[in-house]
C-alpha positions as CSV (number, residue, x, y, z in Angstrom):
1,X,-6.5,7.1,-9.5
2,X,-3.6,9.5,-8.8
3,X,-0.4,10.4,-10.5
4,X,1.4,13.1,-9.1
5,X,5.7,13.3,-7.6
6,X,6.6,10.1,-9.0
7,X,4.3,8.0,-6.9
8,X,0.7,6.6,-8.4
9,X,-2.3,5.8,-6.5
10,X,-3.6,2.1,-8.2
11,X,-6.3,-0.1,-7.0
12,X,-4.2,-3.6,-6.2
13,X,-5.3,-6.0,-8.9
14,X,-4.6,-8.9,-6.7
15,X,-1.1,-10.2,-8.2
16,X,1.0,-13.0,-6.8
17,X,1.4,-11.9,-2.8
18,X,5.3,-12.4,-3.3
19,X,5.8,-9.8,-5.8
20,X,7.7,-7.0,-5.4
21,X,4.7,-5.4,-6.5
22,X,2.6,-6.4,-3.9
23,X,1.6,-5.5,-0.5
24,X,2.5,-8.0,1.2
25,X,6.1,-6.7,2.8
26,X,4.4,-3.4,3.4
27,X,1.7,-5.3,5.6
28,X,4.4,-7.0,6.6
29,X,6.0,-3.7,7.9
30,X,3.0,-2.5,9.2
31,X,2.2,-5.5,11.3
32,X,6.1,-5.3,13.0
33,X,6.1,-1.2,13.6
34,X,2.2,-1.8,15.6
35,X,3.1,-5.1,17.6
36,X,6.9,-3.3,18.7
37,X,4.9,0.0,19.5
38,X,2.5,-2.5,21.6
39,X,5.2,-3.1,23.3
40,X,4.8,-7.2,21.6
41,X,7.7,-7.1,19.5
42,X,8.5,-9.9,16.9
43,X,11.4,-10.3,15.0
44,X,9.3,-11.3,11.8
45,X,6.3,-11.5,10.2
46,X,6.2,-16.0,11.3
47,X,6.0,-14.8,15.0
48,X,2.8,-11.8,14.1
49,X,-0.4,-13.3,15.7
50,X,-2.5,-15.4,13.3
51,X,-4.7,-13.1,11.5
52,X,-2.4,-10.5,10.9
53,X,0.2,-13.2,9.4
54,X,-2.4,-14.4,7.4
55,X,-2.5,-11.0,5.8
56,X,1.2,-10.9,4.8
57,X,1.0,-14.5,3.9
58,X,-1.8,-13.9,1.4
59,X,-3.4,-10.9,1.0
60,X,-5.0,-11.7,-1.8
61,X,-7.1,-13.7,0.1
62,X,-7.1,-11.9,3.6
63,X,-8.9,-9.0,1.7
64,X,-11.1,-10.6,-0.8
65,X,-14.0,-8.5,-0.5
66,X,-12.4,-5.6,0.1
67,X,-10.0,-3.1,-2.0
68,X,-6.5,-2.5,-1.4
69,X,-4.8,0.6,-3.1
70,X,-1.0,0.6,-3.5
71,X,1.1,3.9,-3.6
72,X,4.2,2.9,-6.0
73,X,7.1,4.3,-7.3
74,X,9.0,2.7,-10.5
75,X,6.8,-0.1,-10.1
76,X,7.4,-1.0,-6.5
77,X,5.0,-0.5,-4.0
78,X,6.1,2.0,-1.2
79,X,2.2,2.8,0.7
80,X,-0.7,0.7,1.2
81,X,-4.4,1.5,2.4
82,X,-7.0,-1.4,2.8
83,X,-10.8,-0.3,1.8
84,X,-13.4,-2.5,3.1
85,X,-16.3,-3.8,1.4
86,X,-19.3,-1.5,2.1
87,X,-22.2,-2.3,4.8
88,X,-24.7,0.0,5.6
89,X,-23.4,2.8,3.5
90,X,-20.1,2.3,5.7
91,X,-16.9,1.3,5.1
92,X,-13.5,1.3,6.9
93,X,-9.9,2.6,5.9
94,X,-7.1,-0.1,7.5
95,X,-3.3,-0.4,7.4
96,X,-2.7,3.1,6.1
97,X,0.9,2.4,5.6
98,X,4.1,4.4,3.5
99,X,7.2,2.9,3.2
100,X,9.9,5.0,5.9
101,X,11.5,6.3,2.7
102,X,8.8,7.7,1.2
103,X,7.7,10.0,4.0
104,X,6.9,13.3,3.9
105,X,5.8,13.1,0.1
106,X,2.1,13.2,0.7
107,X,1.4,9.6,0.2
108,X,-0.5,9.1,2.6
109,X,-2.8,12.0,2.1
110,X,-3.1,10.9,-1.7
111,X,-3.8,6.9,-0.7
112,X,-6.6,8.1,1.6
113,X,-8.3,10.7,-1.3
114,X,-8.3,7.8,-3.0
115,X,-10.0,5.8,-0.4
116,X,-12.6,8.6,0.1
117,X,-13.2,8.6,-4.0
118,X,-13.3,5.2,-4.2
119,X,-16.4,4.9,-1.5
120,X,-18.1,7.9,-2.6
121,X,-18.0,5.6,-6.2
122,X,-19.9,2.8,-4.0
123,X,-22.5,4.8,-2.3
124,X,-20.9,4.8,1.0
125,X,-22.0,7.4,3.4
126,X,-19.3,7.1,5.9
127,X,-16.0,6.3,6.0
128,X,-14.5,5.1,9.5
129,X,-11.0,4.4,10.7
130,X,-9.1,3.1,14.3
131,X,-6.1,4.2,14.7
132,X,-3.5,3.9,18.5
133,X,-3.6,6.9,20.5
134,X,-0.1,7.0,20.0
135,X,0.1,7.5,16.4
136,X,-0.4,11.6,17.0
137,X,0.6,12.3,12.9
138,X,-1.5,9.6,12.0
139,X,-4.4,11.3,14.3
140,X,-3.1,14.5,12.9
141,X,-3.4,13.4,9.1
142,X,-7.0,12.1,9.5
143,X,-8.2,15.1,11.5
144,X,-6.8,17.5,8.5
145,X,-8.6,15.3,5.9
146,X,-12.1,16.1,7.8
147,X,-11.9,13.0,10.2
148,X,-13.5,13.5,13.8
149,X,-13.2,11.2,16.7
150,X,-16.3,9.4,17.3
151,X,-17.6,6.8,19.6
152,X,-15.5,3.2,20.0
153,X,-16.7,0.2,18.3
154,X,-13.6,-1.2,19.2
155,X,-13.1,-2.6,22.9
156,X,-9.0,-3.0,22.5
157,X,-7.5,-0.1,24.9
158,X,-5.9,2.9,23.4
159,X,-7.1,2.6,20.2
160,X,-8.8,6.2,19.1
161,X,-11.8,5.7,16.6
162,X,-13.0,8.0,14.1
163,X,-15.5,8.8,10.8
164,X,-16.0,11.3,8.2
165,X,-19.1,11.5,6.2
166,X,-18.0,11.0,1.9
């Protein structure tokens, strides 16, 4: 989709969850950084609640109708962004994620173009995300790439929502 730095934007193909390749220990990541910033720390991905260890465990599966597009660099992945499948001409980005060492690079701007291409490709209309309150780049990032905060469809506290029309 992307190729610019030395990081490209893919579409996940689905490979073995293990491989280095993979998403799997960037969800992993992900899942660790949100639950200690909840204040629910766990030392590893066995003690995340179900459905979010079910993503690490197989991701493959955890996102089956959905598309997953991996940020890597000398074929290891380093940033992951989840599309979902489209309903009603909407779709939703999730676990926007780039590895700690690869900050700063534009990653995450470039894995959520590719998001916004990708469901313009499908016919979506709008493109929603959640993200917590306290993720102020995050916030930040989506409001410079046209994002607005909209109405919650979302009843977990502190969790900011927002939508962009593609």
């Amino acid at each position: 989709m992307t190729n610019r730095r030395e990081v490209a934007i893919v579409r996940w193909a689905g490979q073995d969850p293990g491989d280095e390749g993979g998403p799997a220990a960037l969800l992993a990541a992900y899942h660790l950084q949100t639950q200690a910033e909840k204040g629910e720390a766990v030392a590893d991905a066995d003690g995340l609640p179900d459905r979010y260890r079910a993503e690490v465990l197989d991701p493959r599966a955890a996102f089956a109708d959905d598309v997953v597009l991996l940020a890597s660099s000398g074929g290891t992945a380093v940033g992951c962004l989840v599309v979902t499948a489209p309903l009603d001409r909407r779709c939703e980005i999730k676990r926007l994620w780039t590895a700690p060492a690869f900050r700063g690079r534009g990653i995450a701007s470039d894995l959520v173009d590719a998001a916004l291409a990708h469901a313009a490709d499908s016919g979506v209309g709008t493109v929603r995300l959640s993200v917590w309150q306290w993720r102020a780049a995050a916030i930040a990032l989506y409001e410079r790439l046209g994002f607005t905060v909209t109405g919650s469809w979302d009843a977990r506290d502190r969790l900011v929502c927002m939508e962009r029309a593609v």
